[in-house]
MARGU-143637 format. One record per residue (C-alpha): residue number from 1; residue in one letter; x, y, z. Coordinates in steps of 0.02 Angstrom, whole numbers. Each point is the difference from the previous one (the first is absolute). Last residue first. Layout:
{NUM,'a',{X,Y,Z}}
...
end
This chain:
{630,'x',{339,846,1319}}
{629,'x',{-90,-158,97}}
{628,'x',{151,-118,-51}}
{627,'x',{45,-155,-47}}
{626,'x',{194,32,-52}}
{625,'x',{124,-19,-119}}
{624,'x',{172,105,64}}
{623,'x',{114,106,-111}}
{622,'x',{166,56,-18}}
{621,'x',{63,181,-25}}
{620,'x',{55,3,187}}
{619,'x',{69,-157,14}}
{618,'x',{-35,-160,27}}
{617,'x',{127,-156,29}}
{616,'x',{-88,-182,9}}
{615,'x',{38,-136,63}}
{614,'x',{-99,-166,-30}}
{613,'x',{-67,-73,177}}
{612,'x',{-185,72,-50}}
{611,'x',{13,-94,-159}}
{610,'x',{-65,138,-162}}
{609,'x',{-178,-3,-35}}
{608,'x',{25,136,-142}}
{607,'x',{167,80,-63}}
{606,'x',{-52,128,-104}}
{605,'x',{173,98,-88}}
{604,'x',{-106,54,-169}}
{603,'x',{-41,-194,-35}}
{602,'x',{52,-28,-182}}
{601,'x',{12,206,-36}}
{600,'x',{172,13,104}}
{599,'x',{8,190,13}}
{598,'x',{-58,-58,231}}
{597,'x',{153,-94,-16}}
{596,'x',{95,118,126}}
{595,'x',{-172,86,88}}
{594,'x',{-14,-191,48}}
{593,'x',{-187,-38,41}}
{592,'x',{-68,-94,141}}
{591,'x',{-111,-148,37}}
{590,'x',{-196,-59,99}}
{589,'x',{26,108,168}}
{588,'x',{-148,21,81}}
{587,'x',{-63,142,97}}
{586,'x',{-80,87,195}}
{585,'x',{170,100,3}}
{584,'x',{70,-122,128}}
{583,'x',{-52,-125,-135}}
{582,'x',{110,81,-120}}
{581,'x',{164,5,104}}
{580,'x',{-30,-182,34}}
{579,'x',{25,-58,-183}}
{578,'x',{141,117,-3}}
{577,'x',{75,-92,118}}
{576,'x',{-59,-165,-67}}
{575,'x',{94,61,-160}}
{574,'x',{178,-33,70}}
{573,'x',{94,168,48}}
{572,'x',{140,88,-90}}
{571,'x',{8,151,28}}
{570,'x',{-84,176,-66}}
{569,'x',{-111,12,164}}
{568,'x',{-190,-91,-11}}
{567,'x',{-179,41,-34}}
{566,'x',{-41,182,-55}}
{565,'x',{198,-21,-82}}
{564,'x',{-76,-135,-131}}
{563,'x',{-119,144,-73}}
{562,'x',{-164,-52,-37}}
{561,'x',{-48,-104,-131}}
{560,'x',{-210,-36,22}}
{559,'x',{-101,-153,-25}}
{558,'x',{-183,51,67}}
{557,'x',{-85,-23,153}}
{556,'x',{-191,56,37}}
{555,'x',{-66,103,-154}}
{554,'x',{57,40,-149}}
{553,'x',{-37,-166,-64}}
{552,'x',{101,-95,-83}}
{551,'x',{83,-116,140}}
{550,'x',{-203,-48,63}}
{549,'x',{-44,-47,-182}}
{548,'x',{150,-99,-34}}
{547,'x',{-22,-116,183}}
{546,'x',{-163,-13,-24}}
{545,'x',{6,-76,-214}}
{544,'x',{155,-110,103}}
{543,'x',{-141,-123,55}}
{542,'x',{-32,-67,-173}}
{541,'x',{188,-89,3}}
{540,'x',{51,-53,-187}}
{539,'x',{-135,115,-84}}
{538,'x',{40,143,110}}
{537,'x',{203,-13,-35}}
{536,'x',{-45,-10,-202}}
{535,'x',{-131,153,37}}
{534,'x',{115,101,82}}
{533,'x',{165,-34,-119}}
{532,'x',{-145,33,-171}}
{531,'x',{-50,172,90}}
{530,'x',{191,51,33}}
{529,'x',{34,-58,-202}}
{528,'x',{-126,139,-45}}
{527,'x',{121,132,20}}
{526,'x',{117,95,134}}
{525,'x',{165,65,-77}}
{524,'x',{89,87,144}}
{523,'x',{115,130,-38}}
{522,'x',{80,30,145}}
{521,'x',{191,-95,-26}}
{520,'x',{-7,133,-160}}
{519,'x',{-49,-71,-150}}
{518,'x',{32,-106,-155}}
{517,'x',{4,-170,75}}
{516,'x',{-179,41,39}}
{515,'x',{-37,-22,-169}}
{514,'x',{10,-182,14}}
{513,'x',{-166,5,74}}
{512,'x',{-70,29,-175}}
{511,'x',{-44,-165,-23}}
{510,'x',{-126,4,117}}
{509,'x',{-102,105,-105}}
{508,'x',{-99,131,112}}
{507,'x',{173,117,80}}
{506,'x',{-72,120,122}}
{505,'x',{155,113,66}}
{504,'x',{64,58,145}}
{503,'x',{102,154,-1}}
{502,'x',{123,87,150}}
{501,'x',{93,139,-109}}
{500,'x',{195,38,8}}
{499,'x',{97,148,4}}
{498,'x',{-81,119,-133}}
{497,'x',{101,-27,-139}}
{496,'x',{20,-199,21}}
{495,'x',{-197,8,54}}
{494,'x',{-49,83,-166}}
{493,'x',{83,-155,-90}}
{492,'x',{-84,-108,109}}
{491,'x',{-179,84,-24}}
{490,'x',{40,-27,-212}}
{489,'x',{32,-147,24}}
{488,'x',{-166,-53,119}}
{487,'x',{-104,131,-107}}
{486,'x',{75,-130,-153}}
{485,'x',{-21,-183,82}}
{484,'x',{-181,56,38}}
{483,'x',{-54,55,-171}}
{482,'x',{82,-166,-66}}
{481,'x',{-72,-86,137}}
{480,'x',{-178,43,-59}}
{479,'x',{35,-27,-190}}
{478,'x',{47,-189,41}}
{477,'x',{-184,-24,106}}
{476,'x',{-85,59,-120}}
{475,'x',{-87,175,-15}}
{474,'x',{-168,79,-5}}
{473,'x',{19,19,212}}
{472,'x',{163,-77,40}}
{471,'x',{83,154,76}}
{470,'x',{102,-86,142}}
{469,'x',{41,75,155}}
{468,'x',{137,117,49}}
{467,'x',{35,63,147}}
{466,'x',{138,120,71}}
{465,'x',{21,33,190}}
{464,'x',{69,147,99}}
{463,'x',{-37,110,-110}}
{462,'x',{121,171,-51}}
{461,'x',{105,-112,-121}}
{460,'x',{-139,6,-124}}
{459,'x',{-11,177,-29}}
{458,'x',{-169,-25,-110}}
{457,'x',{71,96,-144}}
{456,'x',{129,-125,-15}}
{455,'x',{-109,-136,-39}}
{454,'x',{-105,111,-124}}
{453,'x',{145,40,-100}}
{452,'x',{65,-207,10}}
{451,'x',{-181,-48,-71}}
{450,'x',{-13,-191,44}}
{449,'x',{-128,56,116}}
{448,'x',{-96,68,-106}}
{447,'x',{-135,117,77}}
{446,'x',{-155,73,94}}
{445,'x',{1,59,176}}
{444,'x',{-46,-51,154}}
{443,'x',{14,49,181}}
{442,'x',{-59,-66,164}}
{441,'x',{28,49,186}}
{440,'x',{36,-132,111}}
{439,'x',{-13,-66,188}}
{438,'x',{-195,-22,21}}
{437,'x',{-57,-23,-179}}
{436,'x',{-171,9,-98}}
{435,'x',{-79,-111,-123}}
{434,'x',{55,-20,-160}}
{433,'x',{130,77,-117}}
{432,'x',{-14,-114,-168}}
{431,'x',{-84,155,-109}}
{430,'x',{127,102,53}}
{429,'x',{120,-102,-95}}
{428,'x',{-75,32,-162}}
{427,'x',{108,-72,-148}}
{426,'x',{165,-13,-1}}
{425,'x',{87,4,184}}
{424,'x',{87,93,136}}
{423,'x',{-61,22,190}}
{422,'x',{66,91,145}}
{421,'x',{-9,-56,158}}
{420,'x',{22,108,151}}
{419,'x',{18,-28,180}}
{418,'x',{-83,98,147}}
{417,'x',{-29,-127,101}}
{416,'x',{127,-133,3}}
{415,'x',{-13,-146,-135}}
{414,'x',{-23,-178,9}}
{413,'x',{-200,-34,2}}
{412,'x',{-15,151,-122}}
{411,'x',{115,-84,-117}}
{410,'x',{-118,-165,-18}}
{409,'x',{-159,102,-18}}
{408,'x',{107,94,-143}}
{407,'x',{66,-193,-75}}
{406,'x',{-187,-61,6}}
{405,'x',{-55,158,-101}}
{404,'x',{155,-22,-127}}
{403,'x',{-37,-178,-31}}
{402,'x',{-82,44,-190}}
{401,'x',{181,79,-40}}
{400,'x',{29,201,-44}}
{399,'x',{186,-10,-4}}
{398,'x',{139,100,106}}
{397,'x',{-32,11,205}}
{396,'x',{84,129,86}}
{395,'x',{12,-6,179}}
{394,'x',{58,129,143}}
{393,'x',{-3,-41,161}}
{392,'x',{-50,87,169}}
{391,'x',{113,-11,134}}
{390,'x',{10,-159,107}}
{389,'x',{68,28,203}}
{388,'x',{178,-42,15}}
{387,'x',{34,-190,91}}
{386,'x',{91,48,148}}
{385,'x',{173,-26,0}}
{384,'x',{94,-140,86}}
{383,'x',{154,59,88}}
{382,'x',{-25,-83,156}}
{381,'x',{-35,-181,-104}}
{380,'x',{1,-128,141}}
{379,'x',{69,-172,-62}}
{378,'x',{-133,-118,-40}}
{377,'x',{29,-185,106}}
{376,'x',{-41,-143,-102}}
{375,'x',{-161,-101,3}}
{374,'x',{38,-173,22}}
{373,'x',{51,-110,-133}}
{372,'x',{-105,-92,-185}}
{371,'x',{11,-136,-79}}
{370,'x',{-190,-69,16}}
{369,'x',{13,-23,-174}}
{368,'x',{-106,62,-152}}
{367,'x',{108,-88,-151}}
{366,'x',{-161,-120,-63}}
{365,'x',{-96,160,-39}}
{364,'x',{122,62,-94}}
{363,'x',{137,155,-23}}
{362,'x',{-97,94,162}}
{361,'x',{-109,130,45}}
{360,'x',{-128,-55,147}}
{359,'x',{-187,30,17}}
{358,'x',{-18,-117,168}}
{357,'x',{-161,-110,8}}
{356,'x',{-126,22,171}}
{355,'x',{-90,-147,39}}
{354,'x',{50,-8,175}}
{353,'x',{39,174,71}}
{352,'x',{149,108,-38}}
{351,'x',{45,143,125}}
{350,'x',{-2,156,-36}}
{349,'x',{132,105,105}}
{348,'x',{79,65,-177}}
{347,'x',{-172,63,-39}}
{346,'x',{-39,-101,-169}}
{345,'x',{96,31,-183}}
{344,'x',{-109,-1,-138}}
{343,'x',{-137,-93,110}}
{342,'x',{-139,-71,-120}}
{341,'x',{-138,-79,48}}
{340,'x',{-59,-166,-34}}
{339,'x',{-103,-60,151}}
{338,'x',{160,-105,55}}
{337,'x',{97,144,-20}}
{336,'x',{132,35,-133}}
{335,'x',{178,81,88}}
{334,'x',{120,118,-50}}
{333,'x',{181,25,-77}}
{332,'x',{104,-139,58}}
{331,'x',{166,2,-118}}
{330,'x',{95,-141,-30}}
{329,'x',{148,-82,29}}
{328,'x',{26,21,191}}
{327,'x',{-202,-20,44}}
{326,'x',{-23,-5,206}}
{325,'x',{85,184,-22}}
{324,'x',{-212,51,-75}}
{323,'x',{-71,-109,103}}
{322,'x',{68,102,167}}
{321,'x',{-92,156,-57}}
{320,'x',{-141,-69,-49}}
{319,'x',{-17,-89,185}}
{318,'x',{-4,-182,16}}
{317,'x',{-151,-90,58}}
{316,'x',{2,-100,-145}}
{315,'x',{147,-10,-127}}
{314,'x',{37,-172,-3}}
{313,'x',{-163,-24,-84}}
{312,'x',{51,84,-147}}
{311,'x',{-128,7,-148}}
{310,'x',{67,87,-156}}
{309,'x',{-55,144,-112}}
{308,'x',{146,38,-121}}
{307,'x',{86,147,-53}}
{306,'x',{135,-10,-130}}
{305,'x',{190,-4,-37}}
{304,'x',{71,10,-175}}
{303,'x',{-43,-96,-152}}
{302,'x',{-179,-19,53}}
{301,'x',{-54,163,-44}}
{300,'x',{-97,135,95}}
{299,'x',{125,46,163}}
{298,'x',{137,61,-116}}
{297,'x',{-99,76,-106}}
{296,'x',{-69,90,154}}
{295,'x',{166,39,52}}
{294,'x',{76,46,-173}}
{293,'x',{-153,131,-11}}
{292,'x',{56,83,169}}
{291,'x',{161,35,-55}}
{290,'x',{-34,173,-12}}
{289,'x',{-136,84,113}}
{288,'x',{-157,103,-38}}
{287,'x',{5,-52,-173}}
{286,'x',{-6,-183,46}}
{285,'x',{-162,21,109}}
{284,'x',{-90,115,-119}}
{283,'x',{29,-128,-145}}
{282,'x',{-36,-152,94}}
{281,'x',{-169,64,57}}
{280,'x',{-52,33,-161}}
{279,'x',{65,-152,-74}}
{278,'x',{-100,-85,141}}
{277,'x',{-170,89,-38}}
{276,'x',{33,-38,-185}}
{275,'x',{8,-203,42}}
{274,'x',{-128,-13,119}}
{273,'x',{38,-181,33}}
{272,'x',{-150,-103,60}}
{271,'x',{12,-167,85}}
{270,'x',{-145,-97,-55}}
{269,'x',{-68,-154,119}}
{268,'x',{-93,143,102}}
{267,'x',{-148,-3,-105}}
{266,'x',{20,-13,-190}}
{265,'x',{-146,106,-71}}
{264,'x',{-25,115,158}}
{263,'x',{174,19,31}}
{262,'x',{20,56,-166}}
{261,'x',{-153,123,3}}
{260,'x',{93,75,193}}
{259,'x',{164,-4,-114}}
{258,'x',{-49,102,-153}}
{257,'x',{-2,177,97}}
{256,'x',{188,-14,16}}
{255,'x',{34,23,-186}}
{254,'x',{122,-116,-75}}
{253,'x',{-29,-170,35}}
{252,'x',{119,-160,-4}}
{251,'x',{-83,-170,80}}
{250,'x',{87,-130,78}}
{249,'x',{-103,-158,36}}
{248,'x',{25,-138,107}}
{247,'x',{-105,-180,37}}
{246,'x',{-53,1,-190}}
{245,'x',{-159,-52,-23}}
{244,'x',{-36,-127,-141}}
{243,'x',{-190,-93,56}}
{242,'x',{-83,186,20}}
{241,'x',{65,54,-174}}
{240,'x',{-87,165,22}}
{239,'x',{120,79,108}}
{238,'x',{133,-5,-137}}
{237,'x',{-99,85,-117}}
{236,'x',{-59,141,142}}
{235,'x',{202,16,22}}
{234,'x',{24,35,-186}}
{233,'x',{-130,114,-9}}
{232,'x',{49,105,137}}
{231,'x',{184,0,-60}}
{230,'x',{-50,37,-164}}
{229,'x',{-133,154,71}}
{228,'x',{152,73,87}}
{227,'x',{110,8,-144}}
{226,'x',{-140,96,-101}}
{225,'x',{-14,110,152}}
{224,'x',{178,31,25}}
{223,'x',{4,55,-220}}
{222,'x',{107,-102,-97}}
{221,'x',{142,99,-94}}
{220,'x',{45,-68,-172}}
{219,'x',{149,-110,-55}}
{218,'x',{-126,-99,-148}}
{217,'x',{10,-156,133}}
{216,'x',{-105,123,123}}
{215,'x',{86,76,148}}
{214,'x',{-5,-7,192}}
{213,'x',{-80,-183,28}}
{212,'x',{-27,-22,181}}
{211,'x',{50,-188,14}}
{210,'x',{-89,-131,101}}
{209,'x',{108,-94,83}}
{208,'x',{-57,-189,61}}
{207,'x',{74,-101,147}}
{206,'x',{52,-203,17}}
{205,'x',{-93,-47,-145}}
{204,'x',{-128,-165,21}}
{203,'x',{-171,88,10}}
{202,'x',{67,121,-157}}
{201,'x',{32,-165,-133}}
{200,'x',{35,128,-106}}
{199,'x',{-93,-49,-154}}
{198,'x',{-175,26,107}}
{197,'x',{48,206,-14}}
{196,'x',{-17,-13,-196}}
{195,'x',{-212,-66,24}}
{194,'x',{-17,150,136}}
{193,'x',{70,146,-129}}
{192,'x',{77,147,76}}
{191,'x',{191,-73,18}}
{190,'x',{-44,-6,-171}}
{189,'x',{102,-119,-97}}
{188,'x',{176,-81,-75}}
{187,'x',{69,-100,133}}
{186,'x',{184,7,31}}
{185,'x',{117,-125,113}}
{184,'x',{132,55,94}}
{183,'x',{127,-112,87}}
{182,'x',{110,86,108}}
{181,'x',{200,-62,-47}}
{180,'x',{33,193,-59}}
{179,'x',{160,-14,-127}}
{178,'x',{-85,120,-95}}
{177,'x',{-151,80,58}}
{176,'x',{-10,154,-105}}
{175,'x',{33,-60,-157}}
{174,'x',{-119,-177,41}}
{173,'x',{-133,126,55}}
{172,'x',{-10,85,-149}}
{171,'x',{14,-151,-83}}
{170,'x',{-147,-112,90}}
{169,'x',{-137,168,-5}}
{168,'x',{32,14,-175}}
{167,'x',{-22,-169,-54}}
{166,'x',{-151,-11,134}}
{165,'x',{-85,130,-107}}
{164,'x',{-85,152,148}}
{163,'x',{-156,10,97}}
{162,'x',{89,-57,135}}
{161,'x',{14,-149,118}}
{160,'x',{167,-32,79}}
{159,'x',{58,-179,103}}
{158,'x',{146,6,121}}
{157,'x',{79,-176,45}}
{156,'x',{130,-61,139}}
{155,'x',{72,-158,-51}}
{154,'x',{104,-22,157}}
{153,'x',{-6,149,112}}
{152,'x',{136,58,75}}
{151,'x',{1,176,-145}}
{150,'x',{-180,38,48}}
{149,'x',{37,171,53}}
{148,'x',{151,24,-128}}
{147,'x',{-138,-63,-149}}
{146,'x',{-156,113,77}}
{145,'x',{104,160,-2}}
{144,'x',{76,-9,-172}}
{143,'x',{-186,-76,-46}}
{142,'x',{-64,153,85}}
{141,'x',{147,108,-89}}
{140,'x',{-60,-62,-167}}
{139,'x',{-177,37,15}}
{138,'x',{23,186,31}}
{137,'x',{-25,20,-215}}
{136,'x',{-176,-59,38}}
{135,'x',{-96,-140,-41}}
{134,'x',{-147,-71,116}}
{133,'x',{-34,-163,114}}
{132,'x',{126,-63,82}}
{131,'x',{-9,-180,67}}
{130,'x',{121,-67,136}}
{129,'x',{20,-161,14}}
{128,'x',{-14,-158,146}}
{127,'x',{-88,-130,-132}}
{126,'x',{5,8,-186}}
{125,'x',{-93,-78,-157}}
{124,'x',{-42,156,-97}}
{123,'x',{-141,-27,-132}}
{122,'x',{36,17,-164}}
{121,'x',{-41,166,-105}}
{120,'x',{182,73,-36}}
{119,'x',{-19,94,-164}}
{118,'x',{120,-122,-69}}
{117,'x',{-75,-150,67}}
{116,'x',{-176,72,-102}}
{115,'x',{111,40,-153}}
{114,'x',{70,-176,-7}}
{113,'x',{-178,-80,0}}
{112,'x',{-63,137,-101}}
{111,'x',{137,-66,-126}}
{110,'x',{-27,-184,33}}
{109,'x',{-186,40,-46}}
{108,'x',{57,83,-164}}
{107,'x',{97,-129,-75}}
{106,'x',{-118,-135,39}}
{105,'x',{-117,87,-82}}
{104,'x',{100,56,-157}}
{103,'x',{55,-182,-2}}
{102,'x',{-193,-84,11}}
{101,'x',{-26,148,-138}}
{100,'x',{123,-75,-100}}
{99,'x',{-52,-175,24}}
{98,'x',{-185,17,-19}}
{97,'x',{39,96,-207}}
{96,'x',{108,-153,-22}}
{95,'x',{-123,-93,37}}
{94,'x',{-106,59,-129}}
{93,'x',{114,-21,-131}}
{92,'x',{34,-189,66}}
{91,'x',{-179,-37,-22}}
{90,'x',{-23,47,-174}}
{89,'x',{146,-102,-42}}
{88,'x',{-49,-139,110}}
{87,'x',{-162,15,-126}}
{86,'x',{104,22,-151}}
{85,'x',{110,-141,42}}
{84,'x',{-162,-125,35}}
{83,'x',{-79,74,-192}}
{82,'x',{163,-36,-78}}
{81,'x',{43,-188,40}}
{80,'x',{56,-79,176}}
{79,'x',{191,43,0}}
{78,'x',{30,129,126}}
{77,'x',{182,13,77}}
{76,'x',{32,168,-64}}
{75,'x',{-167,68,104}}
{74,'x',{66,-57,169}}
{73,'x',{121,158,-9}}
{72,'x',{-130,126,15}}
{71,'x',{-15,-82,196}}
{70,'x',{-133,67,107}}
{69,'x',{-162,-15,-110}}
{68,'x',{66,-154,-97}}
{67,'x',{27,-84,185}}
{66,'x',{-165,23,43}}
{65,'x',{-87,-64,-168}}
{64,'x',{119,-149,-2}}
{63,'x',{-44,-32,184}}
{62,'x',{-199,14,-58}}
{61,'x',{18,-125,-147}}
{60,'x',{90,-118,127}}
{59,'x',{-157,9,119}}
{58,'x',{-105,-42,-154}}
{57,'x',{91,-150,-36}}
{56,'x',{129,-30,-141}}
{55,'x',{-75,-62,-164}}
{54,'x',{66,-180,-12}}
{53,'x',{171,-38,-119}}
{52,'x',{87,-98,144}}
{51,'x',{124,161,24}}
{50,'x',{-144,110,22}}
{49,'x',{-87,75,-138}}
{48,'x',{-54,202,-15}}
{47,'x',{-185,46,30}}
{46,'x',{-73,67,-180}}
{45,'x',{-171,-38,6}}
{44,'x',{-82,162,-49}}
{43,'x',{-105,21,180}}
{42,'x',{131,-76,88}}
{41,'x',{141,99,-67}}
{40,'x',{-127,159,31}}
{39,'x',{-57,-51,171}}
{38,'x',{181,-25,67}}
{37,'x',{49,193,-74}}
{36,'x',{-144,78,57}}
{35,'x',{35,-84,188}}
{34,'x',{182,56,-14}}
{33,'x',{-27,181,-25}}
{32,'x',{-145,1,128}}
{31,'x',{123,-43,114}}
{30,'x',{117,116,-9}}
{29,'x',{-99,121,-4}}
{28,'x',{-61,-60,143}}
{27,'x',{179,11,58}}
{26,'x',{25,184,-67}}
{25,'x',{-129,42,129}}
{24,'x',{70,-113,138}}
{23,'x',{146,113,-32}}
{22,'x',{-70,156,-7}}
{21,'x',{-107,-16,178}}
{20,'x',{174,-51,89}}
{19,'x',{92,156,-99}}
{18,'x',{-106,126,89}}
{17,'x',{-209,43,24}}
{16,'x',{16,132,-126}}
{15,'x',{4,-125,-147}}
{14,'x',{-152,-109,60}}
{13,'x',{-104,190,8}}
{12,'x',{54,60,-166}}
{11,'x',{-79,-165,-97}}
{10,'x',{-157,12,101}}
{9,'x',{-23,184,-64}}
{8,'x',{65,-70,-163}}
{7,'x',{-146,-140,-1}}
{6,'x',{-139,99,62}}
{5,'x',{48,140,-139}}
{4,'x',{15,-158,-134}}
{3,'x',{-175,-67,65}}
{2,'x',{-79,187,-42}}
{1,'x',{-62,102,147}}
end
């Protein structure tokens, strides 16, 4: 190759190395600048006088040269004779040429400088936070969530990775966070990448959530399995940095088979949330009785009352059945055994043993007092019916939704033989009937649901329960509700003809839960806000994840309202009464629910963990919340 190939190829490689290698460059420049210049007044002589009429020294020469090669303006004060002006001349042009690209250097480090604090690449100096890793449109709830439950903390900070601009990330989260006193600080990255998860300062954080992304930034669909393989990734990163383990992680997954790989990867330090296996769940619970969504909501976020996993000593030896009146202003509602298992409630006559914790409902940890009476007397109930043996049931379920297998497994747990569901979606909902059934028979059939001739075709008002789930397949999540919000209208508007229709909906966009405000008292919006209340309550206490798996489930004891006159007479009685009344029936009481606020869409009449000494009156349209079998 040619010396002037060699010498541009050279040339290229000091100017991609940054602005460091370009300015020592334009210093040798520099330089060489001022050493031509020295040799040539040398060479022809012409080295200006000092004030004593000598020829100044050669170390003068060379300051001259320098300061001619930064400063244009030195030139008006030369006096020497033409050939010494000419030279500083000469050298002044040429450093005029080093100055302006010293500027446009300059210029342009401090601007990738800026960019790179812009796109949020320092290192996070934190102790005692929480880190999420992921984007989602859910996020805001979890920080909702994670700001009331660290609300007495001083300086409590949540740190965000994401593959997303930091100016972004900071004001869409300053809109929806305002007036929030959590710190959150962004980090723009891969939660993927191991060099972007050593910004986090993981080893240090109090927890780490791991976010199951459900659509793209363009507002498309992403698939379970490509949601999956994020999380798996993400988890395998963070396993890799051997010297930055987080003590607690809380990891989102969609399909069910992902968790024995997870647990695998991350070992039993992960706590994983099967997010569309809990929707499901939700769904088929809430349509199956009103006001049952408002009870789990209530139960989920930190604003309310929630269930914590305490250790009681005072409670050894005693009996279930007299821990649960030893607590006055909370609500005792099973027990967590030394060796870790779960007893949603106990036998009444179990006793607790040393090590055991108590899974209690209350406002606080720090408000679960030993305030409690002696078990009160239950009035016999002569007149109590029996309980009337369960008929088959009719369901209808409207939208063809990737959950739709999980939420038929779901209904067959629930259901009497003999019951019917009847399926209504785009697409081909066949296609997502699997396996077979005990308790129902299966039916589907193609269509709109937001087609009002197709609605009433169906003779809606002749099921027992109405479902609709989410169509988000090829859509965003906006479009989705929108389909949703008008069956749901156009359902309600049939109802007021028909006298009145029992509906749940699936709502994805959390922002949409103000449409509830536009239904009947048993419309119940449940959405992807449920998942982000689980996961901010499993990230704060890691042994809840038990507690939430064993209350979902089908089987064992559930959360049921049952009908306040099962229980007590139509007077006024205090709640331990009641309280009593259930544990005669082998339950727990947790609340009640006012058939006379039950239109008020804040709450829907749910009282929950209310003060065994309060009184209450319950009547025969009022509720009771109870642990029960069925």
């Amino acid at each position: 190759m040619s010396l002037k190939a060699r010498l541009r190829y050279r040339f290229d490689n000091i100017m991609a190395r940054g602005a460091g290698s370009q300015i020592l460059l334009l210093a040798a420049f520099t330089i060489v600048l001022v050493a031509i210049a020295t040799l040539a007044t040398a060479v022809l002589r012409v080295r200006p006088m000092d004030d004593s009429g000598k020829a100044d020294s050669l170390g003068r020469v060379i300051w001259l040269s320098l300061m001619h090669a930064m400063d244009p303006g030195m030139i008006g004060g030369d006096g020497e004779g033409w050939v010494f002006m000419a030279i500083m001349l000469t050298l002044t042009i040429g450093g005029i040429f080093v100055v302006s690209a010293l500027i446009g250097v300059l210029t342009q480090g401090f601007g990738d400088q800026m960019e790179a604090l812009r796109r949020g690449r320092s290192a996070v100096v934190e102790q005692r936070h929480t880190v999420i890793l992921g984007w989602d449109r859910k996020i805001f709830s979890l920080l909702d969530e994670l700001a009331e439950a660290n609300r007495n903390r001083r300086d409590a900070c949540v740190v965000i990775l994401a593959d997303r601009d930091k100016v972004e990330m900071d004001t869409e989260i300053a809109e929806a966070m305002d007036g929030s006193k959590l710190r959150i600080v962004t980090r723009s990255g891969s939660p993927m990448s191991f060099s972007d998860l050593g910004l986090l300062a993981l080893g240090r954080s109090r927890s780490v959530i791991v976010i199951s992304p459900d659509y793209h930034p363009d507002g498309s669909l992403v698939s379970e399995s490509e949601a999956d393989t994020r999380v798996l990734k993400t988890l395998l990163a963070i396993t890799k940095r051997e010297d930055d383990q987080p003590g607690h992680i809380v990891a989102e997954i969609q399909d069910l088979r992902t968790a024995p790989v997870a647990r695998m990867v991350a070992g039993d330090r992960v706590a994983l949330v099967q997010a569309g296996t809990l929707i499901s769940r939700l769904l088929v619970q809430s349509s199956r009785q009103p006001g049952l969504a408002a009870v789990y909501s209530e139960l989920l976020d930190f604003a309310g009352v929630e269930i914590y996993v305490v250790g009681q000593p005072e409670m050894t030896r005693k009996t279930f059945r007299e821990a649960v009146f030893t607590l006055g202003t909370s609500t005792l509602i099973g027990v967590r055994t030394d060796s870790g298992q779960i007893l949603l409630p106990p036998p009444p006559d179990r006793r607790f043993e040393p090590g055991d914790e108590s899974i209690v409902i209350s406002e606080d940890d720090d408000r679960i007092f030993l305030d409690g009476t002696t078990e009160p007397p239950v009035p016999v109930r002569p007149d109590l019916a029996p309980q009337p043996t369960a008929r088959p049931e009719r369901t209808l379920i409207l939208g063809c939704s990737p959950r739709l297998p999980v939420v038929l497994h779901e209904l067959d747990s629930y259901a009497p033989d003999g019951s019917e569901t009847w399926i209504v979606g785009e697409g081909n909902p066949q296609s997502l009937i699997t396996g077979d059934f005990e308790n129902l028979k299966v039916t589907a059939q193609t269509g709109d649901v937001t087609d009002r001739g197709l609605l009433e075709s169906l003779g809606v008002s002749g099921f027992d329960h109405i479902l609709i789930l989410s169509e988000s397949e090829g859509r965003n999540q906006e479009m989705a509700d929108a389909r949703t919000t008008v069956c749901l209208l156009h359902l309600r508007d049939i109802g007021r003809q028909t006298g009145g229709l029992r509906v749940t909906s699936e709502i994805l966009d959390i922002q949409s839960r103000n449409l509830a405000s536009i239904g009947e008292p048993d419309d119940f919006i449940v959405s992807n806000m449920l998942v982000s209340l689980m996961v901010a309550q499993v990230s704060e206490t890691p042994s809840l994840l038990d507690v939430f798996e064993e209350l979902f489930t089908a089987e064992g004891h559930e959360i049921y309202l049952k009908p306040a006159d099962a229980y007590v007479a139509p007077t006024e009685v205090e709640f331990a009464v009641v309280s009593a009344a259930a544990l005669n029936q082998g339950q727990v009481a947790i609340g009640y629910q006012l058939a006379r606020n039950a239109h008020d869409p804040s709450a829907f009449g749910i009282v929950m963990n209310p003060d065994k000494r309060s009184l209450v009156t319950l009547g025969r349209d009022d509720r009771v919340i109870v642990l029960a079998e069925s």
